[in-house]
N, C-alpha and C positions, 0 to 999 in steps of 0.2 A: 513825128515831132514837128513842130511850128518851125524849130529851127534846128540847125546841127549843134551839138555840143557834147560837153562830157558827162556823160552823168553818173561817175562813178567806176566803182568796181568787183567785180565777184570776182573772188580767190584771186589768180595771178590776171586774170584778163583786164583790160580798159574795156568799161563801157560807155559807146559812141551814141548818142542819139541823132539820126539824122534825117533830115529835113523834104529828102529826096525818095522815091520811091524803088522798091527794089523792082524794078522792071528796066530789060535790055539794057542792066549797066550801068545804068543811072548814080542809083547807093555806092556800086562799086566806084567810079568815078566822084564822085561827092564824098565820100571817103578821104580818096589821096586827097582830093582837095583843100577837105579841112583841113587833114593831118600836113600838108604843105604850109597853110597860112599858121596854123598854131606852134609847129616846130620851125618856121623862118626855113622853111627847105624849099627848095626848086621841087617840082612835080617828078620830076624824072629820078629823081634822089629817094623815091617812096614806090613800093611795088606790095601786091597781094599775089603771095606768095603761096596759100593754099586756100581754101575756101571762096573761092570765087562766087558760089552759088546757094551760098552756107551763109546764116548770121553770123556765123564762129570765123574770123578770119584769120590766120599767119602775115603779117604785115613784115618785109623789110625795108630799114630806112639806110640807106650810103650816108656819109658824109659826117655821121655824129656814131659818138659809143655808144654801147647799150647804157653805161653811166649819168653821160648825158642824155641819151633821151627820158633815160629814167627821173633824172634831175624835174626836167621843162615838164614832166605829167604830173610828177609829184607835187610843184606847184600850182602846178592849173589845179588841181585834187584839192589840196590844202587851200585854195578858192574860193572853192565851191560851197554854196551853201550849205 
């Protein structure tokens, strides 16, 4: 992708378009990243959780409910074009 962002979702998953390339971590770091500036969280508050090497990732976020993060996606979603 040109750029990171949301583009949507299949079944329960967010899909994340990102900008970064999946080599030595990069994607995975550009990841939290986004997911940092879009939910207002400090980096260290966001972990991948399982799929490290996988398109498919387990993301956990500290500091907000599942409520809330579910809130701040579902707007960005409702967004989106």
């Amino acid at each position: 992708a040109s750029k990171s962002a949301i583009a949507g979702k299949r079944g329960d998953a967010i899909l994340i378009r990102l900008a970064a390339p999946p080599v030595e971590g990069a994607a995975n770091e550009a990841l939290i990243a986004f997911l940092s500036r879009t939910l207002a969280l400090p980096r260290r508050s966001i972990s991948i959780v399982s799929g490290q090497k996988s398109r498919d990732k387990r993301i956990e976020i500290d500091g907000l409910s599942d409520t809330e993060v579910a809130a701040r996606l579902s707007a960005i979603l409702n967004d989106a074009p």
